[in-house]
Structure formats: structure tokens, C-alpha cells
SEZAKOL-46703 format. One record per residue: residue in three letters; chain; x, y, z of N, C-alpha, C in turn. Coordinates in nm, 4 decimals, padded with zeros to 6 digits. Example, Ala and Ser with C-alpha at 12.3 -4.5 7.8 and 13.67 -1.06 7.14 Angstrom:
<node r="ala" c="A" n_xx="01.3190" n_yy="-00.5690" n_zz="00.7800" ca_xx="01.2300" ca_yy="-00.4500" ca_zz="00.7800" c_xx="01.3200" c_yy="-00.3300" c_zz="00.7800"/>
<node r="ser" c="A" n_xx="01.2850" n_yy="-00.2250" n_zz="00.7080" ca_xx="01.3670" ca_yy="-00.1060" ca_zz="00.7140" c_xx="01.2900" c_yy="00.0030" c_zz="00.7870"/>
This chain:
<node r="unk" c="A" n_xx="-00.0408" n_yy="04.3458" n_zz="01.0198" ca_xx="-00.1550" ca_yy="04.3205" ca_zz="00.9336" c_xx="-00.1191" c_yy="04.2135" c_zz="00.8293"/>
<node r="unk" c="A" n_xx="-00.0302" n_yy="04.2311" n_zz="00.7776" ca_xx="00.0066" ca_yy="04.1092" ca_zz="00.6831" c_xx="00.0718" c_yy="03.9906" c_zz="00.7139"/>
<node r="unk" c="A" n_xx="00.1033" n_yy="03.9642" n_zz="00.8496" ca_xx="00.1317" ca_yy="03.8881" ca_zz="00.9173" c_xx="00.0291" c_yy="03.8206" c_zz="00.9324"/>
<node r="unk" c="A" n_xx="-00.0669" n_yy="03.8485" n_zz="00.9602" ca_xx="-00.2071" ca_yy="03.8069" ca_zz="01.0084" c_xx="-00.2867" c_yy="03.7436" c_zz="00.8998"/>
<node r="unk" c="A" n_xx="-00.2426" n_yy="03.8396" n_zz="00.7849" ca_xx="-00.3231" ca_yy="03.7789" ca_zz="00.6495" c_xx="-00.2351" c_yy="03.6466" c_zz="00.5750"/>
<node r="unk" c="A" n_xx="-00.1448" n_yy="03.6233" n_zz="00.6304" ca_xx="-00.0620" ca_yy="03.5174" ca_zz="00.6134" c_xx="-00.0828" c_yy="03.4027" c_zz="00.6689"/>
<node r="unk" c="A" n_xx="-00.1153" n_yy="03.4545" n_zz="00.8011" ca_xx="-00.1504" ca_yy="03.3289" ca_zz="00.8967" c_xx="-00.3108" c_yy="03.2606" c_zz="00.8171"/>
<node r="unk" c="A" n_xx="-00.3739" n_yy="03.3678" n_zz="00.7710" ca_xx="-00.5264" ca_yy="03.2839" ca_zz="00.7563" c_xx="-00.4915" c_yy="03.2120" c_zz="00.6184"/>
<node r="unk" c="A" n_xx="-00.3907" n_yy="03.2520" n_zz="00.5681" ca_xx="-00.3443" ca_yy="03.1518" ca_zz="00.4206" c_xx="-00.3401" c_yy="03.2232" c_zz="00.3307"/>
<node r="unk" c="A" n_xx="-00.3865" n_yy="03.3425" n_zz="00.3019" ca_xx="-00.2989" ca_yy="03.4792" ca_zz="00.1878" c_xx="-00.1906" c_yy="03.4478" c_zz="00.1300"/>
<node r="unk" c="A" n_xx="-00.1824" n_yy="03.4286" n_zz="00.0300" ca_xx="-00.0437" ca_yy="03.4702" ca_zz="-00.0006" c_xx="-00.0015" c_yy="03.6328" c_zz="-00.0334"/>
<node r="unk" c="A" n_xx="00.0620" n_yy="03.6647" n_zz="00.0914" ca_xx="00.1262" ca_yy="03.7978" ca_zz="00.0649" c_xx="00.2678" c_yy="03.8370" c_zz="-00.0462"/>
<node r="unk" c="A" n_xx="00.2601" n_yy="03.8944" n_zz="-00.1064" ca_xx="00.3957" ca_yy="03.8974" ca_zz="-00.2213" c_xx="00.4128" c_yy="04.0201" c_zz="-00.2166"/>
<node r="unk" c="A" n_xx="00.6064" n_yy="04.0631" n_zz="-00.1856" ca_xx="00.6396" ca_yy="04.1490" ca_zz="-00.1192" c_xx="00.7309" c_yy="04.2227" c_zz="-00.2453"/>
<node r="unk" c="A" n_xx="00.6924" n_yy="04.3593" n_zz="-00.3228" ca_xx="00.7903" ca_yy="04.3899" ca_zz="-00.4479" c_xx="00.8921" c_yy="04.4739" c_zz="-00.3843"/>
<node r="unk" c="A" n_xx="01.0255" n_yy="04.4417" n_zz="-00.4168" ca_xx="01.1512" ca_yy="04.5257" ca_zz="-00.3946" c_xx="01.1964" c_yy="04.5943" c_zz="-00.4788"/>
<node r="unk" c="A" n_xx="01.1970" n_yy="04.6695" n_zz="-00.5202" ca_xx="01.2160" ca_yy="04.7341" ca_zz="-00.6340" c_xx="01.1749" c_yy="04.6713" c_zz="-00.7992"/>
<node r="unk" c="A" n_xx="01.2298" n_yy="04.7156" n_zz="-00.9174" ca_xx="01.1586" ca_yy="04.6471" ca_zz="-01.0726" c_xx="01.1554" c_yy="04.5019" c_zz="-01.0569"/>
<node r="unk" c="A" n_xx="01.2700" n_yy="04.4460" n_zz="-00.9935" ca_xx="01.2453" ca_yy="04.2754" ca_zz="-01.0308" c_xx="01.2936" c_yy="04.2401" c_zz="-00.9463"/>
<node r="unk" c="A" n_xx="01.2548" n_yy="04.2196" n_zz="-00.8214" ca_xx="01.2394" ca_yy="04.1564" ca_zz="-00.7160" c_xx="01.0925" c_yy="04.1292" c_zz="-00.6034"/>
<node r="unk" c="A" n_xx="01.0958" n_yy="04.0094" n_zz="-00.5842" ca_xx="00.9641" ca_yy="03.9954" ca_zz="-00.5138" c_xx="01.0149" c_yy="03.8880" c_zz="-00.4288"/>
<node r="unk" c="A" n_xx="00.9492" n_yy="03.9010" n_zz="-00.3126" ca_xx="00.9665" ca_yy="03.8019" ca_zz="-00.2070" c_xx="00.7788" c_yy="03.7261" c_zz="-00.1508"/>
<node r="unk" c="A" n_xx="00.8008" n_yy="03.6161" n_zz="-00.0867" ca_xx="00.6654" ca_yy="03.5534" ca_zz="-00.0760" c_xx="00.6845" c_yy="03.5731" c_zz="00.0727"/>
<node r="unk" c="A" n_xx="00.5570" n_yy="03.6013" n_zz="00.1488" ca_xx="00.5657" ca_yy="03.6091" ca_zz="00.2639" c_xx="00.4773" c_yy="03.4621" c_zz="00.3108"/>
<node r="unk" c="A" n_xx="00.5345" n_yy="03.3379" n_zz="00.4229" ca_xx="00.4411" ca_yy="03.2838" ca_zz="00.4134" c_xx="00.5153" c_yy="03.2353" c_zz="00.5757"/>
<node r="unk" c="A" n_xx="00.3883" n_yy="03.1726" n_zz="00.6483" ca_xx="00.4451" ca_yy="03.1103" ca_zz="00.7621" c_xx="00.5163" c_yy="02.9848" c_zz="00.7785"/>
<node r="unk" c="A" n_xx="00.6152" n_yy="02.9978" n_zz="00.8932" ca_xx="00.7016" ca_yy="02.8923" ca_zz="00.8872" c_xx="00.6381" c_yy="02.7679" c_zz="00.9709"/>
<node r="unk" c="A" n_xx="00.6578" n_yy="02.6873" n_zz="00.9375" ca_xx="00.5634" ca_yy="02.5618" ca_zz="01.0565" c_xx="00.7136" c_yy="02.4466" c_zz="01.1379"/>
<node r="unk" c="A" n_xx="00.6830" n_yy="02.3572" n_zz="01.2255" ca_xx="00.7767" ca_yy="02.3346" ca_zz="01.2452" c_xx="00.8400" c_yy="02.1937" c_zz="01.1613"/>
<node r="unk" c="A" n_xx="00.7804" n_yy="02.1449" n_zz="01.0482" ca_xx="00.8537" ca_yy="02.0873" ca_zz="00.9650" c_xx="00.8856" c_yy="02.1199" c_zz="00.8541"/>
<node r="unk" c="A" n_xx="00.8786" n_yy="02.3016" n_zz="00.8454" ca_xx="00.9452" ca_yy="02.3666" ca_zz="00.7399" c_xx="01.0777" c_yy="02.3969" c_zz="00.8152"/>
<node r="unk" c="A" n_xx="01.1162" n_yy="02.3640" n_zz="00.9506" ca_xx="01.2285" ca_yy="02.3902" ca_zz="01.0077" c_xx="01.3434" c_yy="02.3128" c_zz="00.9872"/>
<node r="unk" c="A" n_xx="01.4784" n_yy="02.3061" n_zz="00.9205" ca_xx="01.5851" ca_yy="02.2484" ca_zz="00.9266" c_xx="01.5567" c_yy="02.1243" c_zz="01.0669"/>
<node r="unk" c="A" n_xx="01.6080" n_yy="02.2102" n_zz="01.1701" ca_xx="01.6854" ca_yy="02.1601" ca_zz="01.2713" c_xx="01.5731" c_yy="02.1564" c_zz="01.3881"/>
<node r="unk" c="A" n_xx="01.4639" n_yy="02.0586" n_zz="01.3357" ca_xx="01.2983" ca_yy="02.0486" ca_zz="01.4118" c_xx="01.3502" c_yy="01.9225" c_zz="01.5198"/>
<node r="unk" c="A" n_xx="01.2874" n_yy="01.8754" n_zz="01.5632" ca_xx="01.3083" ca_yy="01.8027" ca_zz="01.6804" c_xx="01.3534" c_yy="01.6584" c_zz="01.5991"/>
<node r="unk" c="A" n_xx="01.2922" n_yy="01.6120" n_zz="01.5289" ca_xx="01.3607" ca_yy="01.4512" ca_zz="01.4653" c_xx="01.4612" c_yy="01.4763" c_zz="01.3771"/>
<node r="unk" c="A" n_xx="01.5044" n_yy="01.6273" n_zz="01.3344" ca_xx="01.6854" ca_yy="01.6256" ca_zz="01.2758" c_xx="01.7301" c_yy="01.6515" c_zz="01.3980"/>
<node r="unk" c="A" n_xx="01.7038" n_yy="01.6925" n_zz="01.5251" ca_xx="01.8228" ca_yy="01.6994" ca_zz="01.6209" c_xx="01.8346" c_yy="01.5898" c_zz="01.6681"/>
<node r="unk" c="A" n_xx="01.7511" n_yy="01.4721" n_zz="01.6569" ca_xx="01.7737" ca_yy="01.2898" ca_zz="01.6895" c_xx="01.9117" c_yy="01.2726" c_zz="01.6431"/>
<node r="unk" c="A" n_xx="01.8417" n_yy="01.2855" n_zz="01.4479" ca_xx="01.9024" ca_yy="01.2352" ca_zz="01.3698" c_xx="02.0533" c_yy="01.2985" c_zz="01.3563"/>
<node r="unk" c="A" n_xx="02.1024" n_yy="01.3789" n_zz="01.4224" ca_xx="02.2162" ca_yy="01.4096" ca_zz="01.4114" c_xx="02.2889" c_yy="01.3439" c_zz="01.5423"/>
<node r="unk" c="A" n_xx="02.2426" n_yy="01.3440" n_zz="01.6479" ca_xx="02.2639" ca_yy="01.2618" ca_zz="01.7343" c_xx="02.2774" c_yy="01.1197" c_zz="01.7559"/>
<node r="unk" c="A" n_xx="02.2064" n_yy="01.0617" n_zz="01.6992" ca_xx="02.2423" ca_yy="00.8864" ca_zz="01.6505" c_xx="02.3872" c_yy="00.9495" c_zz="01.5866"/>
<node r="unk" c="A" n_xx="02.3905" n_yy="01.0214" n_zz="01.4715" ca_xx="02.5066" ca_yy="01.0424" ca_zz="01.3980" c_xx="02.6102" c_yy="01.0327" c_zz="01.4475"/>
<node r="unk" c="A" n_xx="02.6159" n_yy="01.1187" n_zz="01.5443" ca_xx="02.7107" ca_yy="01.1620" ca_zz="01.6091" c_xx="02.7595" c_yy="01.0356" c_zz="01.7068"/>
<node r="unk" c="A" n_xx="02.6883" n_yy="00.9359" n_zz="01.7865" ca_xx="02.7163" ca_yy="00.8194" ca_zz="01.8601" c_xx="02.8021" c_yy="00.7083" c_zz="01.7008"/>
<node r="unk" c="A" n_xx="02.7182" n_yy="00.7145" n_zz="01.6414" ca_xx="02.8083" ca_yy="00.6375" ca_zz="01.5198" c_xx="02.9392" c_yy="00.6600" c_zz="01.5109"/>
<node r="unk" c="A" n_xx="02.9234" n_yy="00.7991" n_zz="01.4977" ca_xx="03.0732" ca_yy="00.8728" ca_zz="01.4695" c_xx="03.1868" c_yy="00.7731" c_zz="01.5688"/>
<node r="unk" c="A" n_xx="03.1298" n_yy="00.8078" n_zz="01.6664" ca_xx="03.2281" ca_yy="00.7851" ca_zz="01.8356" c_xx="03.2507" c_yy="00.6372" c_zz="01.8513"/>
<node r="unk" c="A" n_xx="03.1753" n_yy="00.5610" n_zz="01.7889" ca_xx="03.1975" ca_yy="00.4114" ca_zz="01.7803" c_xx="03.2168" c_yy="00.3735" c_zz="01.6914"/>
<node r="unk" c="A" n_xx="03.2910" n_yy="00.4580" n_zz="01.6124" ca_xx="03.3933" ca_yy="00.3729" ca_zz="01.4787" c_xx="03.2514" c_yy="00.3739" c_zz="01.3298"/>
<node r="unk" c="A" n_xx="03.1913" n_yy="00.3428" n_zz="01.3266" ca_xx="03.0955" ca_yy="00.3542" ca_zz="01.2385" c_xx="03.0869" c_yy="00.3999" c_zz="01.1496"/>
<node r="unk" c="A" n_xx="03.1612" n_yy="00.4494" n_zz="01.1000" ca_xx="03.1973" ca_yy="00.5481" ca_zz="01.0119" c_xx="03.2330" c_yy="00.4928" c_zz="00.8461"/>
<node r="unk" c="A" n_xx="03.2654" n_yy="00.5665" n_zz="00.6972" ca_xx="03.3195" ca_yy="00.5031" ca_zz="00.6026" c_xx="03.3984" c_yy="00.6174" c_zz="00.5711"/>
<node r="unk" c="A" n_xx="03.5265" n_yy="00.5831" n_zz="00.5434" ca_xx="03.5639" ca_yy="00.7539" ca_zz="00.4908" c_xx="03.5774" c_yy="00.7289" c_zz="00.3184"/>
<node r="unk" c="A" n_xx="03.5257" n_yy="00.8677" n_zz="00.2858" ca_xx="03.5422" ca_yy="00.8761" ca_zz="00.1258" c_xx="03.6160" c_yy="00.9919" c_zz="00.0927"/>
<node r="unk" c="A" n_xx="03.7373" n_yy="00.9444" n_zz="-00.0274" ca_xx="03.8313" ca_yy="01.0651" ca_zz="-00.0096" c_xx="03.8501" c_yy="01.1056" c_zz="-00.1800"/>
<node r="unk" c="A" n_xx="03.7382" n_yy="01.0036" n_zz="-00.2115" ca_xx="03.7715" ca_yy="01.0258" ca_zz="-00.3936" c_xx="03.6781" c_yy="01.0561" c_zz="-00.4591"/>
<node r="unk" c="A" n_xx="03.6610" n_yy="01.1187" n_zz="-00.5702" ca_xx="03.5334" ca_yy="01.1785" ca_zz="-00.6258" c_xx="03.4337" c_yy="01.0014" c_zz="-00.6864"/>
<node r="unk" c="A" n_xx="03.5315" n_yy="00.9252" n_zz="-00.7226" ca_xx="03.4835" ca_yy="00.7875" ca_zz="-00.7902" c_xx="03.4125" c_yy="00.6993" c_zz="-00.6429"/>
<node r="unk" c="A" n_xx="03.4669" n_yy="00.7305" n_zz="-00.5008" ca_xx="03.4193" ca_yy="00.6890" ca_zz="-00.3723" c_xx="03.2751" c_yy="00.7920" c_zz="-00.3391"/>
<node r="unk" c="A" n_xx="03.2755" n_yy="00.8997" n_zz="-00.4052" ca_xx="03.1667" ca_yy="00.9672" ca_zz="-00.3633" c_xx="03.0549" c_yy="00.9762" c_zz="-00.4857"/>
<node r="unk" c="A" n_xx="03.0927" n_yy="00.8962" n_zz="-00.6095" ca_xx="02.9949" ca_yy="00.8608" ca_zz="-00.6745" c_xx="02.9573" c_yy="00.7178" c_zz="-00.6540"/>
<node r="unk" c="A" n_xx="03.0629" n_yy="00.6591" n_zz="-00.6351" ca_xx="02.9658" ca_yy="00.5257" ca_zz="-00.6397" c_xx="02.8454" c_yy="00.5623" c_zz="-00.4635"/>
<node r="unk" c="A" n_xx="02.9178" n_yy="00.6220" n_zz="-00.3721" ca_xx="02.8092" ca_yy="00.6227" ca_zz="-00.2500" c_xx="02.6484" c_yy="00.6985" c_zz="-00.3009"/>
<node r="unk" c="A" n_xx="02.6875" n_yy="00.7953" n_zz="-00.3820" ca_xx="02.5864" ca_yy="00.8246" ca_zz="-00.4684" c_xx="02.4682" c_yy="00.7561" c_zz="-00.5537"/>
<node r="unk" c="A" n_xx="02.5402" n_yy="00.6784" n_zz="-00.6143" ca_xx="02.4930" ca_yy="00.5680" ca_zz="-00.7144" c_xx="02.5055" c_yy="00.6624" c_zz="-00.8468"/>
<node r="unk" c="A" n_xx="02.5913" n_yy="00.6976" n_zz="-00.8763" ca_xx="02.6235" ca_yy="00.7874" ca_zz="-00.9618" c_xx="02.7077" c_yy="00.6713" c_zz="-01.0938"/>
């Protein structure tokens, strides 16, 4: 039932004991991490990797400036 009332756009809010609450809401597939264009994008990655492509950073001052920190 509240599955259902979720799907039509409810927001269901779930209390766990005095101070805890959870939101019940549906997942879609670009609320997904690992949706079909991050499993590309890890894959180009990964061919980079294998053909040298790479930069290595081994210093906190190398991982701010890649930052722009």
C-alpha cells in the first residue's frame, strides 16, 4: 500500500522510534549510481587506464592543484 502511494508521488515518511524518520520515495534509473552512461563512463576509463593515459598524484599539493584548490 505505501509502495503504491509512493509511486503516485506521496511522500511517505517512515518514524523509527523518537528521532528517527526515513523518506520513502521511488528510485528511477538516473537516481541510480551505476545506470547505463556510468557503466560507459567507467569503461572509456578503464581503456585510458590500459593505454598509458593516466596522471599519477601522490601529494596532497598534486591533489589540490588537480582540484583547483
Amino acid at each position: 500500500m505505501y509502495f503504491e502511494r509512493a509511486d503516485k508521488g506521496e511522500q511517505i515518511i517512515v518514524q523509527r522510534g523518537k528521532d528517527k524518520a526515513y523518506a520513502l520515495t521511488p528510485v528511477e534509473e538516473e537516481d541510480m549510481y551505476f545506470n547505463s552512461e556510468m557503466v560507459e563512463r567507467i569503461k572509456e576509463s578503464l581503456k585510458q587506464v590500459e593505454s598509458g593515459k593516466t596522471k599519477k598524484i601522490s601529494t596532497s599539493k598534486e591533489i589540490n592543484d588537480l582540484l583547483g584548490l
